[in-house]
Residue, then its C-alpha position, 0 to 999 in steps of 0.5 A: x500500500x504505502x512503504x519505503x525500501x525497508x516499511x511497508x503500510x497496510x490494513x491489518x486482516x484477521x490473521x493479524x490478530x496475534x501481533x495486533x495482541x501483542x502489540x495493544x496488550x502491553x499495559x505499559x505501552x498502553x500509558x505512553x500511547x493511549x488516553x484511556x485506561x487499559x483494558x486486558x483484552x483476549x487474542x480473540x477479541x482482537x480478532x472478532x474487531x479486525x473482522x469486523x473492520x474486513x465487513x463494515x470499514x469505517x468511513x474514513x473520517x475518523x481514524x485510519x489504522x494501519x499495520x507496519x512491517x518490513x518490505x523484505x520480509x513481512x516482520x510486524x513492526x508495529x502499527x499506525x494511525x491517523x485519527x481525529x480526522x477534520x475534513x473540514x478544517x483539514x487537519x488530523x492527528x497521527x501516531x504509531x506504536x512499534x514492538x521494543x525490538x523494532x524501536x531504535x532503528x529508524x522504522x518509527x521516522x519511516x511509518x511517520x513519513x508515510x503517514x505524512x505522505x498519506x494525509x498530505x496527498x491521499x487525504x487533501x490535508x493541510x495540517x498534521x499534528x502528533x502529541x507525546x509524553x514529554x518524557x518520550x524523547x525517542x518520538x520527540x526526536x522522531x517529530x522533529x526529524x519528521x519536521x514536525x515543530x514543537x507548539x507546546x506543552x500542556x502540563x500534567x495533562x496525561x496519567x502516565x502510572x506514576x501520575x500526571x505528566x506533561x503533553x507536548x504537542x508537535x505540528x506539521x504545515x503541508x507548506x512545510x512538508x518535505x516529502 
């Protein structure tokens, strides 16, 4: 669907269920990238939603979630989204959670770009935004690597398991996109 040389973007299938668990069953990453609290789900459950995604596809102006993977060798990575889709005022909000073993390699920087390249030229957009714990110095790296700038800090807007911490927020102009 969307990929570079070394990461490819695509809808998850039912099969995909086992990495999708994998991936939204860590409660500790659950703090870091979700706003809601955690909730223990089972294989299944993964399974009858991505089902359900294959039967009735949302409509697109809310949230598009996508698996990423390796071109070489289909490896799960992790996923992505664009949520909080604006048509109107043409913005949306976008984030990805990889896997541990896939952190660290320059695959977080690739699914932002594509991401990028998806709601800038498929989805008309004029803005992306991308928000993350202060503390996550990693993403913040990758916003800014992406172009993304710094807009601001909310404080102790999001529990992170030990208390409230800061938000920051990141926005990216299609003006100033570099594809």
């Amino acid at each position: 669907m969307f990929a570079t040389d070394r990461v490819r973007l695509r809808p998850p299938t039912p099969d995909d269920a086992p990495n999708m668990f994998r991936l939204y069953g860590d409660p500790e990453l659950h703090l870091v990238t979700d706003g809601e609290p955690f909730l223990p789900r089972h294989v299944g459950q993964v399974r009858a939603r991505l089902e359900k995604q294959v039967t009735e596809p949302p409509d697109g102006q809310t949230a598009v979630s996508l698996l990423a993977e390796t071109v070489a060798d289909g490896t799960f990575l992790g996923g992505g989204s664009l949520w909080g889709v604006n048509p109107f005022n043409q913005y949306a909000h976008l984030g990805i959670s990889l896997l541990p073993e896939a952190r660290g390699q320059g695959y977080g920087t690739e699914v932002i770009q594509l991401l990028c390249r998806y709601g800038f030229r498929n989805r008309n957009l004029r803005r992306l935004e991308l928000e993350t714990l202060a503390s996550n110095t990693a993403m913040r790296r990758t916003a800014e690597t992406c172009g993304f700038t710094h807009e601001g800090t909310q404080r102790e807007r999001e529990y992170d398991g030990d208390g409230f911490a800061d938000m920051v927020i990141y926005g990216l102009l299609r003006r100033d996109w570099t594809p």
